[in-house]
PyMOL Python script that loads the backbone (N, CA, C, O; Angstrom):
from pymol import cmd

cmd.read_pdbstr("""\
ATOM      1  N   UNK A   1       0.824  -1.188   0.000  1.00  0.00           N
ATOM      2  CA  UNK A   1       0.000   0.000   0.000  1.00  0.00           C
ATOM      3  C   UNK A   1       0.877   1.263   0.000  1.00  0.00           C
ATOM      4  O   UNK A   1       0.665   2.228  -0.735  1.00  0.00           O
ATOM      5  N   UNK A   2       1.751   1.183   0.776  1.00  0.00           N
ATOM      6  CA  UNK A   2       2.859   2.216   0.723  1.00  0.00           C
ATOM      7  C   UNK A   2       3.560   2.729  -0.592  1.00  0.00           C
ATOM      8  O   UNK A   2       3.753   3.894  -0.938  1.00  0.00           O
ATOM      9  N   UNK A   3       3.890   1.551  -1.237  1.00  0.00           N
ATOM     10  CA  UNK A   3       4.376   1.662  -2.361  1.00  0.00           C
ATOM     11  C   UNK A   3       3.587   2.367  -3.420  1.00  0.00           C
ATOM     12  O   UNK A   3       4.021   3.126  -4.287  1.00  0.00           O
ATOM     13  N   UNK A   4       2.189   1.938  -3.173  1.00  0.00           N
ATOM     14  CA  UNK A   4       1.297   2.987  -4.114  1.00  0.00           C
ATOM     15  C   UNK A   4       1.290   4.195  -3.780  1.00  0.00           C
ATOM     16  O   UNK A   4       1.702   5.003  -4.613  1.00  0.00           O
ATOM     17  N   UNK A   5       0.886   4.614  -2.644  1.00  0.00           N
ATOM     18  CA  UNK A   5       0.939   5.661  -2.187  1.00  0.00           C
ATOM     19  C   UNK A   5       2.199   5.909  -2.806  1.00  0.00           C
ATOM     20  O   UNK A   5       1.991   5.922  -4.019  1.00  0.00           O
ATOM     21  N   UNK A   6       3.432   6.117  -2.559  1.00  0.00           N
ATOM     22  CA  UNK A   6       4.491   6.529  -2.379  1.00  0.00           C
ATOM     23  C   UNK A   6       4.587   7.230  -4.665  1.00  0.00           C
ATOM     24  O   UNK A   6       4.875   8.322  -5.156  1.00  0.00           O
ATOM     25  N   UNK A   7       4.124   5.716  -5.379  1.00  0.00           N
ATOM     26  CA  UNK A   7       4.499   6.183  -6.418  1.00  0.00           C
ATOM     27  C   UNK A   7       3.238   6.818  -7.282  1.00  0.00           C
ATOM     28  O   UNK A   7       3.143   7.156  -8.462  1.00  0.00           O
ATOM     29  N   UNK A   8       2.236   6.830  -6.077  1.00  0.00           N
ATOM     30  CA  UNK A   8       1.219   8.226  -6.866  1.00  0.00           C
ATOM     31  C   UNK A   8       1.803   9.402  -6.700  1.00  0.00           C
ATOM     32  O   UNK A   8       2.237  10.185  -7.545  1.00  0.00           O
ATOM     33  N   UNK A   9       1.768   9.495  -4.985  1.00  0.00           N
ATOM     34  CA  UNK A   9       2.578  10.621  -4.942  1.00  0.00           C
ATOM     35  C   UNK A   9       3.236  11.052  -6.110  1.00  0.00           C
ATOM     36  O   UNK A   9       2.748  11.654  -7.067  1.00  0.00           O
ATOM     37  N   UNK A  10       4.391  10.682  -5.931  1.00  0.00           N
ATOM     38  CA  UNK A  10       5.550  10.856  -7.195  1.00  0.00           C
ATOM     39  C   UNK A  10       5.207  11.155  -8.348  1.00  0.00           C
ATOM     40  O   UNK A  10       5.696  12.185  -8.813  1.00  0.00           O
ATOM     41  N   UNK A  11       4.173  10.285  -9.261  1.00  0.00           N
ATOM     42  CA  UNK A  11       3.701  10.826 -10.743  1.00  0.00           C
ATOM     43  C   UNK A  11       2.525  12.373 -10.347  1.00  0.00           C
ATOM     44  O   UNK A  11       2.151  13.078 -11.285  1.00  0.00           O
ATOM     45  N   UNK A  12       2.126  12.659  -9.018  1.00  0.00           N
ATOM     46  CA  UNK A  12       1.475  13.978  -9.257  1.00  0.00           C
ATOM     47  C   UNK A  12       2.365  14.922  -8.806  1.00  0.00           C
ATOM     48  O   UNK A  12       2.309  16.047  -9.302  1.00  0.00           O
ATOM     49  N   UNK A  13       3.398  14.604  -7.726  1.00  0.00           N
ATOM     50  CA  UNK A  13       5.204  16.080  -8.473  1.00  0.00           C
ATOM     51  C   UNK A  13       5.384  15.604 -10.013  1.00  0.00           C
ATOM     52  O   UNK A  13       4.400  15.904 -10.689  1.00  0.00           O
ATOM     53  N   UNK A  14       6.230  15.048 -10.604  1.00  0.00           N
ATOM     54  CA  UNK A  14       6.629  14.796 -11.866  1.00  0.00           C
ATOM     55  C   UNK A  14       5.718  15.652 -12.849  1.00  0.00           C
ATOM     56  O   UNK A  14       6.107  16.396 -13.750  1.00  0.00           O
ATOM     57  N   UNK A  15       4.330  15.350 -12.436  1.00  0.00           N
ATOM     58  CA  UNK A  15       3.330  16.248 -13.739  1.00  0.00           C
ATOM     59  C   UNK A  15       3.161  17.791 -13.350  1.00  0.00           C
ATOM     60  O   UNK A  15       2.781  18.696 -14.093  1.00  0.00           O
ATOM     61  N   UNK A  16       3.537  17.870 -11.994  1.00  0.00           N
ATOM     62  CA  UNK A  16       3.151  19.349 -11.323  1.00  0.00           C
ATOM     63  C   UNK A  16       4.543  19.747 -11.715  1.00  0.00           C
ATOM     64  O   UNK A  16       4.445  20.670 -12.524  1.00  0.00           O
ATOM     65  N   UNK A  17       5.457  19.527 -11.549  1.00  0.00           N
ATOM     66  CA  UNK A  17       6.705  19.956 -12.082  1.00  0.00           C
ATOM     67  C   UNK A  17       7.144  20.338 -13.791  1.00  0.00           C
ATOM     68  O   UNK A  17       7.879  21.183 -14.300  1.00  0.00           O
ATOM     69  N   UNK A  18       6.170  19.104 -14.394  1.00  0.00           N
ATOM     70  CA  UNK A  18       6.703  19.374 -15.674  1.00  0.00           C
ATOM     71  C   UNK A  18       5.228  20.525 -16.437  1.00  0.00           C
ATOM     72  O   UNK A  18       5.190  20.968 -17.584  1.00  0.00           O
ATOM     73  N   UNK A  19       4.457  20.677 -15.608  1.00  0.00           N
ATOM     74  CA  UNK A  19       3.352  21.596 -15.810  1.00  0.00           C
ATOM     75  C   UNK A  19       4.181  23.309 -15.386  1.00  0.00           C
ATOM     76  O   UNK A  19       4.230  24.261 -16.166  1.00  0.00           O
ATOM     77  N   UNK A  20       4.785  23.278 -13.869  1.00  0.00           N
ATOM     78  CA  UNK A  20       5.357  24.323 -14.529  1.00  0.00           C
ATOM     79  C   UNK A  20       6.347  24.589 -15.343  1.00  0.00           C
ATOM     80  O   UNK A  20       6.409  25.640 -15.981  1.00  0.00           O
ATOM     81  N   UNK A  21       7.268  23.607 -15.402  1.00  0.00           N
ATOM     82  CA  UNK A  21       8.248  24.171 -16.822  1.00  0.00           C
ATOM     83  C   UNK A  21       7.736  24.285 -17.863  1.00  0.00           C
ATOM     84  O   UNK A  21       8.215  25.258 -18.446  1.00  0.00           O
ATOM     85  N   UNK A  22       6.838  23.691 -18.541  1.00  0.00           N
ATOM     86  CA  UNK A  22       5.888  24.010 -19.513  1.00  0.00           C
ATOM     87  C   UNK A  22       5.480  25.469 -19.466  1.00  0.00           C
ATOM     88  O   UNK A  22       6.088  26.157 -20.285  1.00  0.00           O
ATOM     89  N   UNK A  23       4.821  25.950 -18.901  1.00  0.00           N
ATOM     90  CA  UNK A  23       4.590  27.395 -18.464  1.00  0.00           C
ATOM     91  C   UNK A  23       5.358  28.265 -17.989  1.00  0.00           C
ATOM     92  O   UNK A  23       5.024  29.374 -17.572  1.00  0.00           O
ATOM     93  N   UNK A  24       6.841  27.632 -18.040  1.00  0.00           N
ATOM     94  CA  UNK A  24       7.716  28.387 -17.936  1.00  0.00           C
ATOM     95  C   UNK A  24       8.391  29.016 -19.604  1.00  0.00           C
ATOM     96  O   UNK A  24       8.540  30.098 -20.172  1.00  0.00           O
ATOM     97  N   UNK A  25       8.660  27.452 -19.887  1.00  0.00           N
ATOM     98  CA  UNK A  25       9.005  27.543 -21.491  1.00  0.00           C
ATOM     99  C   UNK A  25       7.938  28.587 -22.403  1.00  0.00           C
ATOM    100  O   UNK A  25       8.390  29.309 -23.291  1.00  0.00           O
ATOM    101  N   UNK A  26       6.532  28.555 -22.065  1.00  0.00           N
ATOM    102  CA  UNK A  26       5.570  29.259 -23.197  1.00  0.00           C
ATOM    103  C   UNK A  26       5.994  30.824 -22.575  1.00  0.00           C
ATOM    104  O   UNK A  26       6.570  31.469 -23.451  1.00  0.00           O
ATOM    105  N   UNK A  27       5.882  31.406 -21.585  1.00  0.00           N
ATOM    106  CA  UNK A  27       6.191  32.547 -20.976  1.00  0.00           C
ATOM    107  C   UNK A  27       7.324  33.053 -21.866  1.00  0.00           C
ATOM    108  O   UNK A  27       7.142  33.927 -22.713  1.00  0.00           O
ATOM    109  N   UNK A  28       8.854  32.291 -21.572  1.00  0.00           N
ATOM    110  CA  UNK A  28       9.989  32.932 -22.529  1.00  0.00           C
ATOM    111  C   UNK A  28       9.009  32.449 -24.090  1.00  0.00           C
ATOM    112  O   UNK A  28       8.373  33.439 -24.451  1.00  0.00           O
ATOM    113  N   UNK A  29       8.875  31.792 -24.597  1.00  0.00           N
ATOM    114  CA  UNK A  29       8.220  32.266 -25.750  1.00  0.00           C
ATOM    115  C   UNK A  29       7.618  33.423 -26.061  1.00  0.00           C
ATOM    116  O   UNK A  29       8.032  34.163 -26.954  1.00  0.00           O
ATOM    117  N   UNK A  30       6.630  33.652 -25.367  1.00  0.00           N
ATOM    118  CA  UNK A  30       5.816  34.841 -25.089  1.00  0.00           C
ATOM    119  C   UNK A  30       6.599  35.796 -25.647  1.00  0.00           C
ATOM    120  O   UNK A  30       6.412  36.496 -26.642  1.00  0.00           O
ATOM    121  N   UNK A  31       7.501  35.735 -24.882  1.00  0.00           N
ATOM    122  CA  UNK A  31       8.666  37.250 -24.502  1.00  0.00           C
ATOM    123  C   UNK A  31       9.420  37.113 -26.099  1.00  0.00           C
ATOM    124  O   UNK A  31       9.803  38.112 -26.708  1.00  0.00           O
ATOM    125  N   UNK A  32       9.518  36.086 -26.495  1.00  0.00           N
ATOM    126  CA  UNK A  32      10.751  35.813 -27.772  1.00  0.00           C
ATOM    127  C   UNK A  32       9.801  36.340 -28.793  1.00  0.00           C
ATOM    128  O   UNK A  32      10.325  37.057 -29.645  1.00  0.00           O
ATOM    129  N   UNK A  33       8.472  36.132 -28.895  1.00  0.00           N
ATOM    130  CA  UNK A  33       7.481  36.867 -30.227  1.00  0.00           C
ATOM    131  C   UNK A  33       7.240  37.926 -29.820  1.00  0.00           C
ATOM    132  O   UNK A  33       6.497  38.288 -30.732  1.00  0.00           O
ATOM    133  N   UNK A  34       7.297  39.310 -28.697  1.00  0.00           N
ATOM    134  CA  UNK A  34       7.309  40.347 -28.615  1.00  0.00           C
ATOM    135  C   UNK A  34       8.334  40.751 -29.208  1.00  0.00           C
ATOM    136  O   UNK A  34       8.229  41.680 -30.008  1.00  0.00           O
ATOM    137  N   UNK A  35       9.505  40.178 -28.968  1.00  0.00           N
ATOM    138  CA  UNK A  35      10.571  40.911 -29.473  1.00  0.00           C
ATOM    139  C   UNK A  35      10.538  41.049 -30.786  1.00  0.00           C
ATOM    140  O   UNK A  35      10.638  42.198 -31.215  1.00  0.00           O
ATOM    141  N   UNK A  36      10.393  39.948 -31.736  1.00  0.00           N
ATOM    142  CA  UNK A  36      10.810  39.377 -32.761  1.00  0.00           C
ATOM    143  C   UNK A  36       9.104  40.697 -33.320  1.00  0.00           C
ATOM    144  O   UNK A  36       9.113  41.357 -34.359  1.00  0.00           O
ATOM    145  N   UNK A  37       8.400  40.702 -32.707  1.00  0.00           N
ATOM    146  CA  UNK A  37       7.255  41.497 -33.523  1.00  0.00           C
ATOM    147  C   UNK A  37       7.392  42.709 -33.521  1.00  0.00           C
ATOM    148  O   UNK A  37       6.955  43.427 -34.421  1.00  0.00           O
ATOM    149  N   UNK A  38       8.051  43.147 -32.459  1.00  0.00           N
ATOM    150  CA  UNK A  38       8.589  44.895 -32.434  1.00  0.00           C
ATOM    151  C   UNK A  38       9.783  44.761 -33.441  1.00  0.00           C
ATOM    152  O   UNK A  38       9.838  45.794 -34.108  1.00  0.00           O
ATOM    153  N   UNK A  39      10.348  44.245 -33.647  1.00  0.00           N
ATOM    154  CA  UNK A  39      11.394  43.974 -34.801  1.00  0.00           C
ATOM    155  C   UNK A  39      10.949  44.235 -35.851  1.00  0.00           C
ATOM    156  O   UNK A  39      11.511  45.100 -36.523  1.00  0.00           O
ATOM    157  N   UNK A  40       9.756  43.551 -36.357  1.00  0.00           N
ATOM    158  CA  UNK A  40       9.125  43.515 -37.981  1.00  0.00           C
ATOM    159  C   UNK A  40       8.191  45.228 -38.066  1.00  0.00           C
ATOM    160  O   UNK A  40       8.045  45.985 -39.026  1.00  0.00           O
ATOM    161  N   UNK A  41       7.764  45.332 -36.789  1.00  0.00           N
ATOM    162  CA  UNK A  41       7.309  46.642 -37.204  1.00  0.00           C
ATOM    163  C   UNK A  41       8.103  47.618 -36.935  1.00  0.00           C
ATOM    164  O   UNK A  41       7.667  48.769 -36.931  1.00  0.00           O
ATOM    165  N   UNK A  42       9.273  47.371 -36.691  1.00  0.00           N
ATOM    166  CA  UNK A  42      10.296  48.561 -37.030  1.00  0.00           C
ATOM    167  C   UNK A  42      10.634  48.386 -38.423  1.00  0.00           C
ATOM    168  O   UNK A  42      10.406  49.284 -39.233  1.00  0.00           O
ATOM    169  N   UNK A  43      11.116  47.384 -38.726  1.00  0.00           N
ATOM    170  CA  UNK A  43      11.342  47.275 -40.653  1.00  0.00           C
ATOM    171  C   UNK A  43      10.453  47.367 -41.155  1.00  0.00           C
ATOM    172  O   UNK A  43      10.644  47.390 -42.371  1.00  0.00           O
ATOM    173  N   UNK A  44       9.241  47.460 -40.823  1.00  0.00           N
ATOM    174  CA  UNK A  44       7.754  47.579 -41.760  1.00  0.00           C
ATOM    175  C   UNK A  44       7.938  49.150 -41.968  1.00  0.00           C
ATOM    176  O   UNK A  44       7.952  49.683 -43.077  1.00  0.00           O
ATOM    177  N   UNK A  45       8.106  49.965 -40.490  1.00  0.00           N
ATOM    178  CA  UNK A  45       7.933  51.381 -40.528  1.00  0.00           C
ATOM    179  C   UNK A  45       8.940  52.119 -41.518  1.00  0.00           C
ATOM    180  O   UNK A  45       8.752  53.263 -41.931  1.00  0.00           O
ATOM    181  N   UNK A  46      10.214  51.191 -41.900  1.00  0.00           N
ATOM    182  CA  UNK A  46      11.136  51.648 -42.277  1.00  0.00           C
ATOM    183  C   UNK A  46      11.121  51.720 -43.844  1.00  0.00           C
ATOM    184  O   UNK A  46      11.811  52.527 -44.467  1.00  0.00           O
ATOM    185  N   UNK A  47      10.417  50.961 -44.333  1.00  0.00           N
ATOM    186  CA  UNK A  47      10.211  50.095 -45.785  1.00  0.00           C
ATOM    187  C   UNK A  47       9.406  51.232 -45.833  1.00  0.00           C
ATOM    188  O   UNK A  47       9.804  52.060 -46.653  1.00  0.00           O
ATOM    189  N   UNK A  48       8.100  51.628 -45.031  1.00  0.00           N
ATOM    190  CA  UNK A  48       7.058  52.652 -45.033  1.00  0.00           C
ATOM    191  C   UNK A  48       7.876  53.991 -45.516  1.00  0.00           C
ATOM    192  O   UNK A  48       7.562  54.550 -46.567  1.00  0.00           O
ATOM    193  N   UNK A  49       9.009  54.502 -44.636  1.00  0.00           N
ATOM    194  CA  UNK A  49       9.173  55.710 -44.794  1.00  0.00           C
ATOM    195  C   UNK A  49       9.849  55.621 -46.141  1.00  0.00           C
ATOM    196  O   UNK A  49       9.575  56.493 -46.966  1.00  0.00           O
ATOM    197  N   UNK A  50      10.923  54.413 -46.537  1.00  0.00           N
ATOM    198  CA  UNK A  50      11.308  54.770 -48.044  1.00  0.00           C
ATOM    199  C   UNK A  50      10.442  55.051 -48.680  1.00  0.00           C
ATOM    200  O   UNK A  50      10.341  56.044 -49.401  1.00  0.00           O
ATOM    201  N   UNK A  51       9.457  53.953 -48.450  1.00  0.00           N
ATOM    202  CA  UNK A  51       8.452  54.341 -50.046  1.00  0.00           C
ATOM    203  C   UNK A  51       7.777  55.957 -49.719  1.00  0.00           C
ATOM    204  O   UNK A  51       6.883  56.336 -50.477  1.00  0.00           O
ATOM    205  N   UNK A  52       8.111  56.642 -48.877  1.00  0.00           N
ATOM    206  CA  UNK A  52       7.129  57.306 -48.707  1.00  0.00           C
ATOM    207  C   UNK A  52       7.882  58.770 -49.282  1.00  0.00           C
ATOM    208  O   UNK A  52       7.159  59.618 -49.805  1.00  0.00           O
ATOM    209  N   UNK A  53       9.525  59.034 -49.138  1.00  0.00           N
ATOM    210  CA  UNK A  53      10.385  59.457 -49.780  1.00  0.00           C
ATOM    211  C   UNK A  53      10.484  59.423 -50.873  1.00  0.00           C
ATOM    212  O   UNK A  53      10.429  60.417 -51.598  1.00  0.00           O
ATOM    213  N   UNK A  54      10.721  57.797 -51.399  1.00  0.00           N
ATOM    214  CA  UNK A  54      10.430  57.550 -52.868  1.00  0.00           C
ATOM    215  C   UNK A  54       9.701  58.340 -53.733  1.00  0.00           C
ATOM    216  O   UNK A  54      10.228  59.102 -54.544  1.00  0.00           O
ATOM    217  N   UNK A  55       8.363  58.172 -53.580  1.00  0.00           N
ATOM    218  CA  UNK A  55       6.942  59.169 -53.877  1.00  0.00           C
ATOM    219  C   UNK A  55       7.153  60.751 -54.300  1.00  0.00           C
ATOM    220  O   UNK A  55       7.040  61.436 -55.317  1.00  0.00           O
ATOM    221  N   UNK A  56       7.554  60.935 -52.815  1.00  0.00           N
ATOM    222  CA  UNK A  56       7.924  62.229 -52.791  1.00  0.00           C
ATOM    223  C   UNK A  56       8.761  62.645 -53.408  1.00  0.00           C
ATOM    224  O   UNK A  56       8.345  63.612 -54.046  1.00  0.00           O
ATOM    225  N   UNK A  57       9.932  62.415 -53.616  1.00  0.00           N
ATOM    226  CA  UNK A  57      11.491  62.401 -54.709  1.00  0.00           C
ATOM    227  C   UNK A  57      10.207  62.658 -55.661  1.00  0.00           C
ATOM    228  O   UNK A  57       9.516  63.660 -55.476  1.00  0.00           O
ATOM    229  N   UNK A  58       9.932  61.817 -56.590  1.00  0.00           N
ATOM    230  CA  UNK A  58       9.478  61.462 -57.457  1.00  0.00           C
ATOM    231  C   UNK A  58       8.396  62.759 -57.847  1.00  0.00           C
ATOM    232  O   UNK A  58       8.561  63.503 -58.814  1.00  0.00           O
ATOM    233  N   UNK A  59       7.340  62.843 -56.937  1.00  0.00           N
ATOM    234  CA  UNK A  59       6.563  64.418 -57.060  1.00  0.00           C
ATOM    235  C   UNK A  59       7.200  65.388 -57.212  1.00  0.00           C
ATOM    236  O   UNK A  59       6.928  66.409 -57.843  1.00  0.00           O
ATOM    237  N   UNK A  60       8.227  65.073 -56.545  1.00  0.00           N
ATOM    238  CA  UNK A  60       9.292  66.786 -56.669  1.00  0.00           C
ATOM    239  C   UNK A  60       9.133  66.834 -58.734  1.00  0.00           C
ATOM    240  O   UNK A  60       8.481  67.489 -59.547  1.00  0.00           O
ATOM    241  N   UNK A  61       9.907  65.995 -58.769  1.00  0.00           N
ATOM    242  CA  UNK A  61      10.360  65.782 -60.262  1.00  0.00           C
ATOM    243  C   UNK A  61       9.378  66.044 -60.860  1.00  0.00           C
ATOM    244  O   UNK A  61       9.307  67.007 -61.624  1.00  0.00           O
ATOM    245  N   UNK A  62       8.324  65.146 -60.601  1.00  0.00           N
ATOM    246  CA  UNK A  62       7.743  65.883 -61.651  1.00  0.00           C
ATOM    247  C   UNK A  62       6.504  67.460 -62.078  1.00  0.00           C
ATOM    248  O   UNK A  62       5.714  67.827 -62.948  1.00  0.00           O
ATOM    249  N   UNK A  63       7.127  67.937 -60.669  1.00  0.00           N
ATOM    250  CA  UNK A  63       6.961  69.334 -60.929  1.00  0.00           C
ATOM    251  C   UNK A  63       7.710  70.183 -60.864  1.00  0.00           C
ATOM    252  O   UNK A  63       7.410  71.375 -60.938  1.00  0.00           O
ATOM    253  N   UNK A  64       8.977  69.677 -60.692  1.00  0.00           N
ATOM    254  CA  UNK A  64       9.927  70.455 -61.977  1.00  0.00           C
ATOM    255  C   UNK A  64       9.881  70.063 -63.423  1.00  0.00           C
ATOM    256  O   UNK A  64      10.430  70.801 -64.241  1.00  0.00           O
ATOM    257  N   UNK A  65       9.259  68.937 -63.823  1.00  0.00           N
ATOM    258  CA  UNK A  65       9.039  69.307 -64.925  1.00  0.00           C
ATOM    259  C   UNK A  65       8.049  69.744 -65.404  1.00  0.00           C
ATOM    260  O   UNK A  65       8.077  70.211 -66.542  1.00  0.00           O
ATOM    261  N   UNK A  66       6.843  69.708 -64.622  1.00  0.00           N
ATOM    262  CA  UNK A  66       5.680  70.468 -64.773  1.00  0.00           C
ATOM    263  C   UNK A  66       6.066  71.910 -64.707  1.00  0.00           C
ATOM    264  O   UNK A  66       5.229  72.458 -65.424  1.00  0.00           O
ATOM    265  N   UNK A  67       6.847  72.798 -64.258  1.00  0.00           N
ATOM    266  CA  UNK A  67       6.666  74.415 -64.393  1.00  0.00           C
ATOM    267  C   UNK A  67       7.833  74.346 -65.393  1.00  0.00           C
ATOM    268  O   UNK A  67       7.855  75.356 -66.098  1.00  0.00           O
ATOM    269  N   UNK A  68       8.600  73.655 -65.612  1.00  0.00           N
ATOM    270  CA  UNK A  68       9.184  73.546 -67.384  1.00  0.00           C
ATOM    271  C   UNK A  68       8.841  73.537 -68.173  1.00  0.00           C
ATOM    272  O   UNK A  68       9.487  73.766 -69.195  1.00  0.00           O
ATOM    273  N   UNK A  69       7.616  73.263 -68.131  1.00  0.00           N
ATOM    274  CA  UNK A  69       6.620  72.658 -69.099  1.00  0.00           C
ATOM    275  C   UNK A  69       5.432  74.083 -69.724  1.00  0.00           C
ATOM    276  O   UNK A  69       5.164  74.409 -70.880  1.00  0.00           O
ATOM    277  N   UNK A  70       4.983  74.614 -68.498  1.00  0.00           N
ATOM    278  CA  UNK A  70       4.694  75.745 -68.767  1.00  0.00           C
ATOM    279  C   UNK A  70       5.486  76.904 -68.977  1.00  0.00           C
ATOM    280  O   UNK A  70       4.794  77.909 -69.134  1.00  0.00           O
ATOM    281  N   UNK A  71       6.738  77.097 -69.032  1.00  0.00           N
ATOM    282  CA  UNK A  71       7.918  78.001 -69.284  1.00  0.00           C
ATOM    283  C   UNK A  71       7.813  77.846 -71.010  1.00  0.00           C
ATOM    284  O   UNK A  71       7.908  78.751 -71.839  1.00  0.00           O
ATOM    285  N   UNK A  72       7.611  76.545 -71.217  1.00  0.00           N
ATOM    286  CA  UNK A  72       7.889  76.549 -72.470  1.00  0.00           C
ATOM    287  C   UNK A  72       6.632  77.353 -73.082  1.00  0.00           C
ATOM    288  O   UNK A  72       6.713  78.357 -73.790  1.00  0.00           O
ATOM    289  N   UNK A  73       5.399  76.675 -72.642  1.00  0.00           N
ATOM    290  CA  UNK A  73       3.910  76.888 -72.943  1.00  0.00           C
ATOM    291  C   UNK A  73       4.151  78.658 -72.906  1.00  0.00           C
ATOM    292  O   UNK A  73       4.085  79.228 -73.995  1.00  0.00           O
ATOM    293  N   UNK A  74       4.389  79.385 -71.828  1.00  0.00           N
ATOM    294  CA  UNK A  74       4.116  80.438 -72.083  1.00  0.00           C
ATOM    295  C   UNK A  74       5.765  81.236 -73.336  1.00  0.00           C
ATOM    296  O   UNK A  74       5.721  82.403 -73.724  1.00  0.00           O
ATOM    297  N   UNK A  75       6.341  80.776 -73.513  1.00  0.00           N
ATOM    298  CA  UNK A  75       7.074  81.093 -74.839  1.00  0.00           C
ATOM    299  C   UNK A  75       6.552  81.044 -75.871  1.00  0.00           C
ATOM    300  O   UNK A  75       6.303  81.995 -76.612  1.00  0.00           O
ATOM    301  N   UNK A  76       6.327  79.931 -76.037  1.00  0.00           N
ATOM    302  CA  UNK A  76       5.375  79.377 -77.255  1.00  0.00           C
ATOM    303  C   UNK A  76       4.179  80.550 -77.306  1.00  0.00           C
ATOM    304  O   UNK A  76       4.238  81.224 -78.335  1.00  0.00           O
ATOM    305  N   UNK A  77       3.050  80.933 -76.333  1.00  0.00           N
ATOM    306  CA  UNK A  77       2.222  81.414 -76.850  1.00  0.00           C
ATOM    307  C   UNK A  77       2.686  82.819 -77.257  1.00  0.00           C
ATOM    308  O   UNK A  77       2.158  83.487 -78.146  1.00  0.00           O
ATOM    309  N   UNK A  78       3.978  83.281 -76.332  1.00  0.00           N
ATOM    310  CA  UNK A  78       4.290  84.986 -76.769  1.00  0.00           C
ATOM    311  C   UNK A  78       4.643  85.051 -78.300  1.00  0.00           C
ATOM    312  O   UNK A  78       4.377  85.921 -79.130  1.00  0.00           O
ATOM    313  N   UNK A  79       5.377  83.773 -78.429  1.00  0.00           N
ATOM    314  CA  UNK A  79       5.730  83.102 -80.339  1.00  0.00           C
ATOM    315  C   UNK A  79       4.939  83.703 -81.158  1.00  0.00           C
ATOM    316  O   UNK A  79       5.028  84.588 -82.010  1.00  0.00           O
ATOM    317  N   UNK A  80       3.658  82.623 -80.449  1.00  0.00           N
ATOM    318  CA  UNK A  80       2.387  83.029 -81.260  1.00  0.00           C
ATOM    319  C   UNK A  80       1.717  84.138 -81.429  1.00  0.00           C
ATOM    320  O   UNK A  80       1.256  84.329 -82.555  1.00  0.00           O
ATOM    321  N   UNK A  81       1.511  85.044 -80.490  1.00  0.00           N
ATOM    322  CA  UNK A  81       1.024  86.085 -80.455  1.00  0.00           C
ATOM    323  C   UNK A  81       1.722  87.034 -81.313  1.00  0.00           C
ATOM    324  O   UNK A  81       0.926  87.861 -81.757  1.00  0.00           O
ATOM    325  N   UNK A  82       2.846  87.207 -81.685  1.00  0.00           N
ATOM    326  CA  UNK A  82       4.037  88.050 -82.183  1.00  0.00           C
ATOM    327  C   UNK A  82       3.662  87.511 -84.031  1.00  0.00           C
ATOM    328  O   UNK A  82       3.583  88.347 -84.931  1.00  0.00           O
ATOM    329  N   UNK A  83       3.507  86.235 -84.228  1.00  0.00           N
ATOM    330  CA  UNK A  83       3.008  85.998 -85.520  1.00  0.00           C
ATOM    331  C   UNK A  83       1.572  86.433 -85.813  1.00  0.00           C
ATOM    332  O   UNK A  83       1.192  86.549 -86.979  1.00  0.00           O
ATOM    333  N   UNK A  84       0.712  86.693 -84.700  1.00  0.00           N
ATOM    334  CA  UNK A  84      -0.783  87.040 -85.586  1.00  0.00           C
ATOM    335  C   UNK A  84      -0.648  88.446 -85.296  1.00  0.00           C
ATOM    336  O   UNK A  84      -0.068  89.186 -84.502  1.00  0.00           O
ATOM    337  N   UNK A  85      -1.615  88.506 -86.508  1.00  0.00           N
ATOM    338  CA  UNK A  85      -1.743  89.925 -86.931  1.00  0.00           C
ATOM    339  C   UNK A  85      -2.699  90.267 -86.969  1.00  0.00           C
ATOM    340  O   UNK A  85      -3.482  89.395 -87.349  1.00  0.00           O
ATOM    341  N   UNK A  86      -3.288  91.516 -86.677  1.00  0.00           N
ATOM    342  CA  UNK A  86      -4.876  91.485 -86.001  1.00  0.00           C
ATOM    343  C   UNK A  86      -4.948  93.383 -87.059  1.00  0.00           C
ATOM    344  O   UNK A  86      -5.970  94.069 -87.029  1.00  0.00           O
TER     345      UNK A  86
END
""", "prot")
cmd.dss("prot")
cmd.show_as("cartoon", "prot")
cmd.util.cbc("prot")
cmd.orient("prot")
């Protein structure tokens, strides 16, 4: 009878023990996908701001060539105006 006793006992530490390392192990998990997720949304934010530069570069340009564009436009029409004759 002892002996039972003795090796129930024993298998309910063994499972209470390996119940908390279990819940020890998911905890540092826990902690290892916070990190690893503040990670990706720092390179997400970062990818964000190129493209967001990118864009912008890019708008610049093309309104410098947009008031080039009308530099020319208004040449052209003084051109024109200077050829008609009224």
């Amino acid at each position: 009878m002892k002996k039972i006793m003795l090796s129930l006992i024993a298998g309910i530490c063994l499972a209470g023990f390996s119940a908390l390392s279990f819940a020890d192990e998911m905890g540092q998990m826990k902690e290892e996908m916070k990190v690893e997720i503040g990670k990706m949304k720092e390179d997400m934010k970062g990818e964000k701001e190129k493209m967001k530069s990118g864009r912008k570069g890019k708008a610049d340009e093309l309104k410098g060539k947009d008031d080039s564009m009308k530099k020319k436009e208004e040449s052209m029409k003084g051109e024109m105006k200077g050829w008609v004759t009224t």
